[in-house]
PDB file of N, CA, C and O in Angstrom:
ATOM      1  N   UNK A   1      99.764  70.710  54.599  1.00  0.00           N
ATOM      2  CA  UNK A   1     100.561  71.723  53.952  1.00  0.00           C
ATOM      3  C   UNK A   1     101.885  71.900  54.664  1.00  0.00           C
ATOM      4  O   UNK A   1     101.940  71.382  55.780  1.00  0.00           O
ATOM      5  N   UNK A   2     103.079  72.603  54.186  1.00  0.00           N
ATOM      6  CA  UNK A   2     104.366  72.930  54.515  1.00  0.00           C
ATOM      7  C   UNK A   2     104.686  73.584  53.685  1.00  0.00           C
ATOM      8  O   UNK A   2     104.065  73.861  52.659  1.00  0.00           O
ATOM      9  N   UNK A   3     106.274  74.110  54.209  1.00  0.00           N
ATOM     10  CA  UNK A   3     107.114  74.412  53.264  1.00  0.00           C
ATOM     11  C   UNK A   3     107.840  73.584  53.413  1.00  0.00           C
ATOM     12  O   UNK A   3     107.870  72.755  54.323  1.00  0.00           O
ATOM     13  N   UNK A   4     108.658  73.733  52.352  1.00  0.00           N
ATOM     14  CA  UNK A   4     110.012  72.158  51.760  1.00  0.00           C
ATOM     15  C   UNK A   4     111.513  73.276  51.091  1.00  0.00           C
ATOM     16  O   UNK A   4     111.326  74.303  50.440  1.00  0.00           O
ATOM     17  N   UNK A   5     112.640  72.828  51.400  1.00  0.00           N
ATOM     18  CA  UNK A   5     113.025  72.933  50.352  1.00  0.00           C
ATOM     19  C   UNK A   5     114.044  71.640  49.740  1.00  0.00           C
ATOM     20  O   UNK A   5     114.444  70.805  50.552  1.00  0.00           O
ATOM     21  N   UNK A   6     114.402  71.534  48.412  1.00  0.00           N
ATOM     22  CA  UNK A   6     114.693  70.123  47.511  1.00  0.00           C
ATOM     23  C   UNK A   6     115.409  70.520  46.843  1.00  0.00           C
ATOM     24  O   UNK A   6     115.325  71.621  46.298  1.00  0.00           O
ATOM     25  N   UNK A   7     116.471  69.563  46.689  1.00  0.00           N
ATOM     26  CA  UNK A   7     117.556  69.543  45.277  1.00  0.00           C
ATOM     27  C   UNK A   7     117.699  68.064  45.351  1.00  0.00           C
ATOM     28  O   UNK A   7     117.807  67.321  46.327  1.00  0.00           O
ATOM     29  N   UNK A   8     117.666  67.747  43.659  1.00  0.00           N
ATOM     30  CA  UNK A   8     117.775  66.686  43.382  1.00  0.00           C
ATOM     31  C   UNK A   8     117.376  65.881  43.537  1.00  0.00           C
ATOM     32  O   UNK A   8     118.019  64.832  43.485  1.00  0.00           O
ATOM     33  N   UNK A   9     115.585  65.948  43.926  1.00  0.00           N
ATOM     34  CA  UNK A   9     114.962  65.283  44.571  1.00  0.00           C
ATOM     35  C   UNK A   9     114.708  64.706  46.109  1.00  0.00           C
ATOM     36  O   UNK A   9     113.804  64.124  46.708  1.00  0.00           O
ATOM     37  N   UNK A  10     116.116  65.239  46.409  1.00  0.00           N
ATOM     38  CA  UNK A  10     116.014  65.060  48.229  1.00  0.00           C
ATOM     39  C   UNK A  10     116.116  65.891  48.962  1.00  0.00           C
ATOM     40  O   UNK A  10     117.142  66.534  49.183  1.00  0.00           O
ATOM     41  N   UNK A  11     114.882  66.045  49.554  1.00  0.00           N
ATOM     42  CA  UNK A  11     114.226  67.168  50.679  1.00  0.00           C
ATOM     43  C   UNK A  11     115.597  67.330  51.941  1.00  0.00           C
ATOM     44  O   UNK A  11     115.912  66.549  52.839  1.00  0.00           O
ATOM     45  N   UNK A  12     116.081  68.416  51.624  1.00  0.00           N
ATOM     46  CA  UNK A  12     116.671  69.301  52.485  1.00  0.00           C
ATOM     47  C   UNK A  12     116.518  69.930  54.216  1.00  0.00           C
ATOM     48  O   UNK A  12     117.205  69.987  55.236  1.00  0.00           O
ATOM     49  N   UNK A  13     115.210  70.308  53.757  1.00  0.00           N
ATOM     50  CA  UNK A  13     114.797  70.814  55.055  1.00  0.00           C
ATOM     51  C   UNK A  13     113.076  71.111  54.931  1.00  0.00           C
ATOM     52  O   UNK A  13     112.587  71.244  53.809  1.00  0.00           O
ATOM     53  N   UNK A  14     112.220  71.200  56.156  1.00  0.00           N
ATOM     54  CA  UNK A  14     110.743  70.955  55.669  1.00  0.00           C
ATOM     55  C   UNK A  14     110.247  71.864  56.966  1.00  0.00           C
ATOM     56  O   UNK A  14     111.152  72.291  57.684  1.00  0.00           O
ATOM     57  N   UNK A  15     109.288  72.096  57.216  1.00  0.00           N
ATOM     58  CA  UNK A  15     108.308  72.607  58.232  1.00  0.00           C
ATOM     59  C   UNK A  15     106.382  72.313  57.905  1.00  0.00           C
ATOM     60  O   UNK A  15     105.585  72.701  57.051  1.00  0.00           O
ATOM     61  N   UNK A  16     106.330  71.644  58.827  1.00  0.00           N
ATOM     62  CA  UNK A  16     104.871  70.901  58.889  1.00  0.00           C
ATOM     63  C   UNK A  16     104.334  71.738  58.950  1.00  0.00           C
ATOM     64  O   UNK A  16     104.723  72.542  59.796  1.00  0.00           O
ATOM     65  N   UNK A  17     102.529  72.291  57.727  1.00  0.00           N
ATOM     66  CA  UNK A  17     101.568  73.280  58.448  1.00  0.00           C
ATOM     67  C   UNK A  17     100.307  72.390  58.381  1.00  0.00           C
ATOM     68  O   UNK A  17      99.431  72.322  57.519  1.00  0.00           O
ATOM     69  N   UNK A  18     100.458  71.791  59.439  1.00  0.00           N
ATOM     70  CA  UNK A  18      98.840  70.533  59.131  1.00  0.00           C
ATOM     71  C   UNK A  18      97.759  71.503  59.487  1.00  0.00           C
ATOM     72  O   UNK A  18      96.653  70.995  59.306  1.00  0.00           O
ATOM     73  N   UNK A  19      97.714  72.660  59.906  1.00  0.00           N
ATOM     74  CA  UNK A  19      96.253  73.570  60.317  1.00  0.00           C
ATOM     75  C   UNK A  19      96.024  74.035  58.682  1.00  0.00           C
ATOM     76  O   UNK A  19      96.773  74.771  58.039  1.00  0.00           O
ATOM     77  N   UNK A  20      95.240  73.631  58.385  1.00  0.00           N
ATOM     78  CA  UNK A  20      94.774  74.295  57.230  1.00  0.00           C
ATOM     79  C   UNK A  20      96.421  75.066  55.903  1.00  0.00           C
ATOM     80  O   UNK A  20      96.390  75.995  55.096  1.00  0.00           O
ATOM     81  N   UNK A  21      97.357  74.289  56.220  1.00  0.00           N
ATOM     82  CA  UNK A  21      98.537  74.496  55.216  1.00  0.00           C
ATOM     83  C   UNK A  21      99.117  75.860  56.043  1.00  0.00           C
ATOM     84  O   UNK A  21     100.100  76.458  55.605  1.00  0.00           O
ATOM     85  N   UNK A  22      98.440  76.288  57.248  1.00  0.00           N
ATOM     86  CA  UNK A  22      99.016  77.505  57.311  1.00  0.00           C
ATOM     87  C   UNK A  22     100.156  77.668  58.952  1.00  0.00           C
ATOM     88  O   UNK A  22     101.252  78.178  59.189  1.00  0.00           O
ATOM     89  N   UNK A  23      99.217  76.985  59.679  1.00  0.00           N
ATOM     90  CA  UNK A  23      99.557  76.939  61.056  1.00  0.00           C
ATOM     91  C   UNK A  23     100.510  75.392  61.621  1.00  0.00           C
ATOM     92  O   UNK A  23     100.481  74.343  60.978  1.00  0.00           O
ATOM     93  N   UNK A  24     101.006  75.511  62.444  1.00  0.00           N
ATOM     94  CA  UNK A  24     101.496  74.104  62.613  1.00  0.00           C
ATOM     95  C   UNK A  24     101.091  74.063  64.238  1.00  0.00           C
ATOM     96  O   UNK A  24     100.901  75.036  64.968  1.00  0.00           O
ATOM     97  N   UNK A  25     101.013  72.626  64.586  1.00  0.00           N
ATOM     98  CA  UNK A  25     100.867  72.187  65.921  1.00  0.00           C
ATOM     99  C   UNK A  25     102.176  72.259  66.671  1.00  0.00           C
ATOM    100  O   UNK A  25     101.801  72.562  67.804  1.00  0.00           O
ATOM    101  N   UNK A  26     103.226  72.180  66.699  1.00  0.00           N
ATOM    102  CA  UNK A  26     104.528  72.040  67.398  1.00  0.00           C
ATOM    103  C   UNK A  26     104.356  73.361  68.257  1.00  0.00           C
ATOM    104  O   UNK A  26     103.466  74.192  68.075  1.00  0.00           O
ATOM    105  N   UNK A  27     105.243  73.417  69.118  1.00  0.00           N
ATOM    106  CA  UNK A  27     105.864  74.616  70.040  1.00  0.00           C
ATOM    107  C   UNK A  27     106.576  75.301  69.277  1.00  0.00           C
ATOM    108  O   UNK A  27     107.270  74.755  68.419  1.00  0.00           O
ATOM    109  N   UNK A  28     106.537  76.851  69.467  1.00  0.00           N
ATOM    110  CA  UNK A  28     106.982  77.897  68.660  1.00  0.00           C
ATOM    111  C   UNK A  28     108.471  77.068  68.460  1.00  0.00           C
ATOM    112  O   UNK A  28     108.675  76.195  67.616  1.00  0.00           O
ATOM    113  N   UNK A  29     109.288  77.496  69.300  1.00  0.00           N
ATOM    114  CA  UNK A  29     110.793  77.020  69.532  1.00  0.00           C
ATOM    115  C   UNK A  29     111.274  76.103  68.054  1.00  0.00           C
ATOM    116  O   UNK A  29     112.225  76.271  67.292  1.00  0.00           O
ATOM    117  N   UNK A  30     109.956  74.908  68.060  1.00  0.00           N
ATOM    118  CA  UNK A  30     110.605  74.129  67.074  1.00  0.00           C
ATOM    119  C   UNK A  30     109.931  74.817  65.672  1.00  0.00           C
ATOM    120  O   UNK A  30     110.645  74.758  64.670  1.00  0.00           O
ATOM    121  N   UNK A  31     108.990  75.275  65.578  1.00  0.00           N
ATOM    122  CA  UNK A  31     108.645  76.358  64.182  1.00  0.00           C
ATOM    123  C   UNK A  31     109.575  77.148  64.004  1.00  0.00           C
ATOM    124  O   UNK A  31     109.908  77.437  62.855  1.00  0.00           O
ATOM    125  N   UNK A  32     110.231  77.699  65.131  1.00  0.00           N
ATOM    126  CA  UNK A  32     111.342  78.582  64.754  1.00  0.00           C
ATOM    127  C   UNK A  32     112.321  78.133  63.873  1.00  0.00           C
ATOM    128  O   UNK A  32     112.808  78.268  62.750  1.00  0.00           O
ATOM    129  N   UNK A  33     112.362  77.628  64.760  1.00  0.00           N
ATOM    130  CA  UNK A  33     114.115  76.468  64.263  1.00  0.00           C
ATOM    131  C   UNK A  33     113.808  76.058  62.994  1.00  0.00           C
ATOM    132  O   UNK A  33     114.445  76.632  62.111  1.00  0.00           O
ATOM    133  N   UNK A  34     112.986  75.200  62.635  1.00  0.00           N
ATOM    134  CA  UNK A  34     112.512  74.826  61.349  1.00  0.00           C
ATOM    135  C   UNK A  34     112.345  76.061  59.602  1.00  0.00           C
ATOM    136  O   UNK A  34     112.230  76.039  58.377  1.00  0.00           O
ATOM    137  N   UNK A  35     112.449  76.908  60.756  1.00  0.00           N
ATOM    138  CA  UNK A  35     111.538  78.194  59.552  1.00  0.00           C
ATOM    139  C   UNK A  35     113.396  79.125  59.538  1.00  0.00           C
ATOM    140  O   UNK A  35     113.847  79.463  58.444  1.00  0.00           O
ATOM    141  N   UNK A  36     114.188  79.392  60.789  1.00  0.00           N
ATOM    142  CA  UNK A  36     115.184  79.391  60.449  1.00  0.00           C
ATOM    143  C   UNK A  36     116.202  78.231  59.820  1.00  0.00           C
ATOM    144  O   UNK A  36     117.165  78.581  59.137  1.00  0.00           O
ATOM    145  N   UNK A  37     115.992  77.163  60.028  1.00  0.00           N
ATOM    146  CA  UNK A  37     116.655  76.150  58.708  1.00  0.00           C
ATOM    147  C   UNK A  37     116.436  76.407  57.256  1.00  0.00           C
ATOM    148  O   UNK A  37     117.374  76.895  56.625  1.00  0.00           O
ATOM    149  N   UNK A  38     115.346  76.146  56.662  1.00  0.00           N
ATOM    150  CA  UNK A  38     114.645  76.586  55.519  1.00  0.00           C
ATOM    151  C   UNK A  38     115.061  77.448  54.940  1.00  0.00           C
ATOM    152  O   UNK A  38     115.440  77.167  53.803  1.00  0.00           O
ATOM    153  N   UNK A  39     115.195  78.765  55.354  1.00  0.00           N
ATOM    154  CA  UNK A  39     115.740  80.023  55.048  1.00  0.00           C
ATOM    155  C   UNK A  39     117.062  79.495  55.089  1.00  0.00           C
ATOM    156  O   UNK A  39     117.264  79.187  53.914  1.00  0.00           O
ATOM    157  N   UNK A  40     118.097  79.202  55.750  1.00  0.00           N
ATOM    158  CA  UNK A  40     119.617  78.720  55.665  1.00  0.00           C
ATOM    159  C   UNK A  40     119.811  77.529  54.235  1.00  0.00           C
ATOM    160  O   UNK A  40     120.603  77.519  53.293  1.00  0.00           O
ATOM    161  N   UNK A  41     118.894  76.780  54.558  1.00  0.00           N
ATOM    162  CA  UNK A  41     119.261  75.967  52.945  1.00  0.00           C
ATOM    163  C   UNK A  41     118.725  76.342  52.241  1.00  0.00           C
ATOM    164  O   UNK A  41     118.916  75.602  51.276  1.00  0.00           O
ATOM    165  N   UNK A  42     117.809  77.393  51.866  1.00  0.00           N
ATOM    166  CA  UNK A  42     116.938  78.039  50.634  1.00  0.00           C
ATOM    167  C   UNK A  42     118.653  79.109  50.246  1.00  0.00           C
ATOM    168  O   UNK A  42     119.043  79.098  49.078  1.00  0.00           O
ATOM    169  N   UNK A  43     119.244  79.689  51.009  1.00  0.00           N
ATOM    170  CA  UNK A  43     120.393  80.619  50.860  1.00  0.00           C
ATOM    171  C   UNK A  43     121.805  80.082  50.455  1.00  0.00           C
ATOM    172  O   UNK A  43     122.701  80.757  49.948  1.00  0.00           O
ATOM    173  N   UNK A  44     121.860  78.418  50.845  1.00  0.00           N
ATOM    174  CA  UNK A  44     122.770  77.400  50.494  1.00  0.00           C
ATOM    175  C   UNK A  44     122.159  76.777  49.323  1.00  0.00           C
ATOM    176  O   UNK A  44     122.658  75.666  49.142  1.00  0.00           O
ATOM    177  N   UNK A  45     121.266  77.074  48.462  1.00  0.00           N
ATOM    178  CA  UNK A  45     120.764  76.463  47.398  1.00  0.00           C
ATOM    179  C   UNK A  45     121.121  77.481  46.651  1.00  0.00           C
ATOM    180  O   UNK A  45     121.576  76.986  45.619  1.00  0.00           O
ATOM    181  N   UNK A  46     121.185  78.957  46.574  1.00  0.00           N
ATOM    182  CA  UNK A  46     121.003  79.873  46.393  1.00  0.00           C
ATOM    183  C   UNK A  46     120.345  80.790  45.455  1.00  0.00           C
ATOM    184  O   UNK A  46     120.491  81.204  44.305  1.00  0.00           O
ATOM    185  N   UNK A  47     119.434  80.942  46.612  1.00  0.00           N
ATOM    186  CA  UNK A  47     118.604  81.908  46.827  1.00  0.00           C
ATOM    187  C   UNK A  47     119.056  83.084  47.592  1.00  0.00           C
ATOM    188  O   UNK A  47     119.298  82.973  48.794  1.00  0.00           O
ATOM    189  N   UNK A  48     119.158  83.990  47.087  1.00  0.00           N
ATOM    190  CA  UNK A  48     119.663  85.303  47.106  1.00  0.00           C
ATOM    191  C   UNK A  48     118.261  86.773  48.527  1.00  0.00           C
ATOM    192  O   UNK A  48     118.437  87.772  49.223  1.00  0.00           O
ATOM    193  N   UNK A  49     117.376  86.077  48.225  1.00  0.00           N
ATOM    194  CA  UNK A  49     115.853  86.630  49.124  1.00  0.00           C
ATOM    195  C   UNK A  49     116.382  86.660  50.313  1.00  0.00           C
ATOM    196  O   UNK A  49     117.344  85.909  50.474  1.00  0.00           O
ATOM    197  N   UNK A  50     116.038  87.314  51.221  1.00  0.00           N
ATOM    198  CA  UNK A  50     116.255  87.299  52.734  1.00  0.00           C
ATOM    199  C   UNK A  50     115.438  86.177  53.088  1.00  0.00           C
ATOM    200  O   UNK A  50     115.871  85.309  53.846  1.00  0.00           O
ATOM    201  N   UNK A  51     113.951  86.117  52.453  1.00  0.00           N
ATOM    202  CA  UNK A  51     112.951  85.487  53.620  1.00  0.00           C
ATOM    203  C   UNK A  51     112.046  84.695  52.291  1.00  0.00           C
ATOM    204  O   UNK A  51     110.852  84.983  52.210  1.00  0.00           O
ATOM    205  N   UNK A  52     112.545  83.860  51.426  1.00  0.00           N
ATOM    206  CA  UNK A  52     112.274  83.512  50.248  1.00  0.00           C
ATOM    207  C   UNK A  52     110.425  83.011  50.382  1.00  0.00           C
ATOM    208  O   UNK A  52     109.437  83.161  49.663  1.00  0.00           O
ATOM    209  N   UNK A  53     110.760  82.238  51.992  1.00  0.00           N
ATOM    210  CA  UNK A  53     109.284  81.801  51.946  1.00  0.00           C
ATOM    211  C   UNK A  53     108.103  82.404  52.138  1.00  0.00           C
ATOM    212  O   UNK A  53     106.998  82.021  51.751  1.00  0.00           O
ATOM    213  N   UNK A  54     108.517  83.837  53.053  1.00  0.00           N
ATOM    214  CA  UNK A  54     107.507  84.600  53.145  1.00  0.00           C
ATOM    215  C   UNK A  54     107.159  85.481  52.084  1.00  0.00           C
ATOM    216  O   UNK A  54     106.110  86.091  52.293  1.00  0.00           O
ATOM    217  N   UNK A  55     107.727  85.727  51.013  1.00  0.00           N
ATOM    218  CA  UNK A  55     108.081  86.258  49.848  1.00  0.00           C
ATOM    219  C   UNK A  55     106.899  85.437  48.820  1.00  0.00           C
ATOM    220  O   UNK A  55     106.071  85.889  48.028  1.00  0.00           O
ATOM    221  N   UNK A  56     107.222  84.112  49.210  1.00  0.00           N
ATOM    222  CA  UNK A  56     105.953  83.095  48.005  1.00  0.00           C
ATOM    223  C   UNK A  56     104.752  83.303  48.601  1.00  0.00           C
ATOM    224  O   UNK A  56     103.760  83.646  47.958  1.00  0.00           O
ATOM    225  N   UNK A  57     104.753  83.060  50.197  1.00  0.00           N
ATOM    226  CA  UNK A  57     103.440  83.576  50.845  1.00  0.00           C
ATOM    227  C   UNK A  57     102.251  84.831  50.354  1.00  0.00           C
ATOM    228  O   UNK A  57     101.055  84.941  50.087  1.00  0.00           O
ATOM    229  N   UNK A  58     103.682  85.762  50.464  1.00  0.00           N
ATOM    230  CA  UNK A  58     102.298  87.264  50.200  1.00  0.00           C
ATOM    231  C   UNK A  58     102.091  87.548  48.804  1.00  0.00           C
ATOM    232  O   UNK A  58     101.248  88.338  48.378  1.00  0.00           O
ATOM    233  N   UNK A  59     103.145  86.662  47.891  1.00  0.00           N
ATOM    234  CA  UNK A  59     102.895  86.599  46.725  1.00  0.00           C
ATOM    235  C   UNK A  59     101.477  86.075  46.378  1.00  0.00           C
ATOM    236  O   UNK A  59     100.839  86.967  45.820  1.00  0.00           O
ATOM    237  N   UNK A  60     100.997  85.295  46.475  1.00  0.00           N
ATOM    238  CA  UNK A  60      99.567  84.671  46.292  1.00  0.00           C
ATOM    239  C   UNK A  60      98.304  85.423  47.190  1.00  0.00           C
ATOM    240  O   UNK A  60      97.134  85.159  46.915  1.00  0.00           O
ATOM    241  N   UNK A  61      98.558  86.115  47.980  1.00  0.00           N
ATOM    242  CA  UNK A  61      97.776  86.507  49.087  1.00  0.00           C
ATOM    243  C   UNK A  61      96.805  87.350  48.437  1.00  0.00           C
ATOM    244  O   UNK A  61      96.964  88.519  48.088  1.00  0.00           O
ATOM    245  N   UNK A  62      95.765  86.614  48.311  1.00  0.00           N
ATOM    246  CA  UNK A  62      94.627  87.742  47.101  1.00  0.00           C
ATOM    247  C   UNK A  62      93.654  88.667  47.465  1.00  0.00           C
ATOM    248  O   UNK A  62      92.561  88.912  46.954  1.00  0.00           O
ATOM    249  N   UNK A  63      94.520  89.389  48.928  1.00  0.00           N
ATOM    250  CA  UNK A  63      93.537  90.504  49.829  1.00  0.00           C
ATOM    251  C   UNK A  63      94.487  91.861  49.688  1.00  0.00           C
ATOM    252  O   UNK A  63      94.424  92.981  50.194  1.00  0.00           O
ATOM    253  N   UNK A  64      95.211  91.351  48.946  1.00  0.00           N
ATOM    254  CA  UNK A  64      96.340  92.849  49.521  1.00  0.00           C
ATOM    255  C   UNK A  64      96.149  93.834  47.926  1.00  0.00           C
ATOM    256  O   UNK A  64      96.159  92.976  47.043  1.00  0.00           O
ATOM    257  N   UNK A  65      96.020  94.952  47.400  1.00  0.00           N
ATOM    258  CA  UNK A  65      95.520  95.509  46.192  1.00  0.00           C
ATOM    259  C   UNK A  65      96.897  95.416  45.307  1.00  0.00           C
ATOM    260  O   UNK A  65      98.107  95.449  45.535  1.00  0.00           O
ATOM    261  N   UNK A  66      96.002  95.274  44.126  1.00  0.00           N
ATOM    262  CA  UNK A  66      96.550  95.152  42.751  1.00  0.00           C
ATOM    263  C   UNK A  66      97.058  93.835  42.208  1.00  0.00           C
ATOM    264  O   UNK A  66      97.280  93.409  43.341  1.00  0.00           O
ATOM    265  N   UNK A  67      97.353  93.037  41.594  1.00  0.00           N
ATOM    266  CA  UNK A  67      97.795  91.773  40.952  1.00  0.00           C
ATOM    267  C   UNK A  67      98.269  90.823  41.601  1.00  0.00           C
ATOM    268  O   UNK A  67      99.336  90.787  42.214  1.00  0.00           O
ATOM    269  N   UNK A  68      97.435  89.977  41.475  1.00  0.00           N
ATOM    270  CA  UNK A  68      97.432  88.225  42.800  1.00  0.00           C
ATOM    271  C   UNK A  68      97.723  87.230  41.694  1.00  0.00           C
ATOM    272  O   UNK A  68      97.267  87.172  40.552  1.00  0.00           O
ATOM    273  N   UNK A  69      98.551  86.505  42.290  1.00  0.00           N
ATOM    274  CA  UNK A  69      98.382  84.976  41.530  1.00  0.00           C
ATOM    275  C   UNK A  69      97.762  84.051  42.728  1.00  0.00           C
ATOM    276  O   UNK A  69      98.214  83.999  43.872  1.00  0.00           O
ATOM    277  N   UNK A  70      96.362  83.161  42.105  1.00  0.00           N
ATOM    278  CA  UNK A  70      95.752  82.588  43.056  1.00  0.00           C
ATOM    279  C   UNK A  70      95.315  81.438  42.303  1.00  0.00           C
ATOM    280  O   UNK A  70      95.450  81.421  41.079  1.00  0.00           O
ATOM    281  N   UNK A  71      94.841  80.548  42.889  1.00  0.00           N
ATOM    282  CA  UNK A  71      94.433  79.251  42.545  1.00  0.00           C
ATOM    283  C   UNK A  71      93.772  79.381  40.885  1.00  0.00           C
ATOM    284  O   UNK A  71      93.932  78.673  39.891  1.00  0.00           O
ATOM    285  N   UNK A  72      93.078  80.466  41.097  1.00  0.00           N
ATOM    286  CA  UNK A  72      92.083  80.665  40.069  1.00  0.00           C
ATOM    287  C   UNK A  72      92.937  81.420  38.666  1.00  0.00           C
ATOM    288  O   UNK A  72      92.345  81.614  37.604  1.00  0.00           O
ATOM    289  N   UNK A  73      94.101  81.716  38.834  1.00  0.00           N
ATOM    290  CA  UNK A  73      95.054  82.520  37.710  1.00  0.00           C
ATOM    291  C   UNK A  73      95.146  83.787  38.311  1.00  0.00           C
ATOM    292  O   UNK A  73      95.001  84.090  39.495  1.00  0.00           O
ATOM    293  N   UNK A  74      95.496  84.725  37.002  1.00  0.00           N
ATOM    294  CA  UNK A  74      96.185  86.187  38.054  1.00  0.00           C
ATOM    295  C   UNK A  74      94.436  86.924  37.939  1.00  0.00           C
ATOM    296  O   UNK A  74      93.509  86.783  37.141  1.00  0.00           O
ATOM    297  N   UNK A  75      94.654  87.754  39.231  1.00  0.00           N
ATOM    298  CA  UNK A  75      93.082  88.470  39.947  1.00  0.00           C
ATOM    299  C   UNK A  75      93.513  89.839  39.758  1.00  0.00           C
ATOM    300  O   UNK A  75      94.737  89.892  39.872  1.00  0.00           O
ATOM    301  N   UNK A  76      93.095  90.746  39.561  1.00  0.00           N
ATOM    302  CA  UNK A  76      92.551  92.223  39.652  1.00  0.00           C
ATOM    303  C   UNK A  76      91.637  92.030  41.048  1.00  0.00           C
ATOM    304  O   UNK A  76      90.452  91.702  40.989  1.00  0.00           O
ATOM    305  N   UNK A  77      92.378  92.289  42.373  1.00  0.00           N
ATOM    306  CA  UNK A  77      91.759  92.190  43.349  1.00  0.00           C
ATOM    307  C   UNK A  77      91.075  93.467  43.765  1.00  0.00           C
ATOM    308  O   UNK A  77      90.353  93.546  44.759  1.00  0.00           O
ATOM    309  N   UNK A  78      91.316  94.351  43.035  1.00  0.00           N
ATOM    310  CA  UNK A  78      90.469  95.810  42.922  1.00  0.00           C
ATOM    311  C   UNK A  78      89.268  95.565  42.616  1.00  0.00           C
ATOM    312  O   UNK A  78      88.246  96.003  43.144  1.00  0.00           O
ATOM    313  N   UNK A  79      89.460  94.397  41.190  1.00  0.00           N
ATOM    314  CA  UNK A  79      88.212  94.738  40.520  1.00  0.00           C
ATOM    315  C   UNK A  79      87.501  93.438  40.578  1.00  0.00           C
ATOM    316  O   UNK A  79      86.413  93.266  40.028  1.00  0.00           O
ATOM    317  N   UNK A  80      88.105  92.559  41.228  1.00  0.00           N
ATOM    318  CA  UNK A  80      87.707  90.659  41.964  1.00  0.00           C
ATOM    319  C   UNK A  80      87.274  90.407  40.320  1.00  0.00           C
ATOM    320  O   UNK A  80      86.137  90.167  39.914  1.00  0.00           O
ATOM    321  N   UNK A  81      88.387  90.521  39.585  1.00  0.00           N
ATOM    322  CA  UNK A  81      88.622  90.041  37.904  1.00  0.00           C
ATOM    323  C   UNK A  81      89.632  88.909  37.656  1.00  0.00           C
ATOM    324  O   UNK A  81      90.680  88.771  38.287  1.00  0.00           O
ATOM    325  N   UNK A  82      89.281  88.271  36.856  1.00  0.00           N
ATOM    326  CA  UNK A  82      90.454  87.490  36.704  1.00  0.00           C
ATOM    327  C   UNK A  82      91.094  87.970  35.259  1.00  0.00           C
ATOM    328  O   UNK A  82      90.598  88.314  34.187  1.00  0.00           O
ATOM    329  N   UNK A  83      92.621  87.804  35.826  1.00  0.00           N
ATOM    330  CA  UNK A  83      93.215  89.179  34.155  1.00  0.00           C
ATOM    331  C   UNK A  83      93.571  87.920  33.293  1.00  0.00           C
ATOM    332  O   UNK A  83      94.092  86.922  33.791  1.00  0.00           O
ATOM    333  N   UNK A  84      93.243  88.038  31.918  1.00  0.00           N
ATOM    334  CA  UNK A  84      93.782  87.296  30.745  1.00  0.00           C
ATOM    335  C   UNK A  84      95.266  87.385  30.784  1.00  0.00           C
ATOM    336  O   UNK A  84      95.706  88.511  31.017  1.00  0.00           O
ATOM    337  N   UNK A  85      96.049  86.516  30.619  1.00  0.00           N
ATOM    338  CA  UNK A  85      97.486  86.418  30.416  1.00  0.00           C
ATOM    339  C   UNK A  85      97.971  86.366  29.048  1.00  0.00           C
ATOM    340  O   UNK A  85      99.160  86.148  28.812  1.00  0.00           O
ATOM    341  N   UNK A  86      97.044  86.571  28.069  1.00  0.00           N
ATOM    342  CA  UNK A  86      97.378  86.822  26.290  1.00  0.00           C
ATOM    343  C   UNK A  86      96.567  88.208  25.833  1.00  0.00           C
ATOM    344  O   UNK A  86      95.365  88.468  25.779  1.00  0.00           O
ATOM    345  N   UNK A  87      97.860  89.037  25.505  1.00  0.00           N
ATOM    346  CA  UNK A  87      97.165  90.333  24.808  1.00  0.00           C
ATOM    347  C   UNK A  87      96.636  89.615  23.305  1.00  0.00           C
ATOM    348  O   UNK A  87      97.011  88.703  22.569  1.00  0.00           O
ATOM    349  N   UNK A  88      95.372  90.773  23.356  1.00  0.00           N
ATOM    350  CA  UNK A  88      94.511  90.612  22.286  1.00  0.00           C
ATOM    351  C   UNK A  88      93.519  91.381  22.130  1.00  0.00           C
ATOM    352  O   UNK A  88      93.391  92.339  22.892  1.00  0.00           O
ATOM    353  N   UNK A  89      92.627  91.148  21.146  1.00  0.00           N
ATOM    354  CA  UNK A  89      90.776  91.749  21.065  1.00  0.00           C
ATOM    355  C   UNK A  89      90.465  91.086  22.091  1.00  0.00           C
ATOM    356  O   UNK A  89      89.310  91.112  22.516  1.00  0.00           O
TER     357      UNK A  89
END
């Protein structure tokens, strides 16, 4: 796992998370650096977010209450539901 960011098909800037998509092996120093790049060309692409990636992060995060988007579609993590995305009967 990582984050990336891309235009035009050519990767910009990247940060490795080989621990389970989440953690990386490197020394902080270079996670830093990497995670402040990202954010600099996510803002030179423009993206307007302070912290765009941590933003997609807690977006999916299906522990925190009220409406998750997760692997499984959007969750009612109140009610560990998965919500229909077409009003209807």
């Amino acid at each position: 796992g990582g984050l990336v960011a891309v235009r035009g098909g050519k990767l910009r800037a990247s940060l490795s998370l080989p621990v389970a998509g989440l953690l990386s092996t490197m020394p902080i120093y270079k996670v830093s650096a990497s995670a402040r790049n990202l954010i600099k060309v996510a803002g030179e692409l423009g993206c307007t977010l302070i912290d765009p990636f941590m933003t997609m992060s807690f977006l999916a995060l299906p522990v925190i209450p009220e409406l998750r988007l997760t692997d499984r579609g959007l969750v009612d993590v109140e009610k560990f539901t998965v919500v229909s995305l077409f009003a209807g009967p």
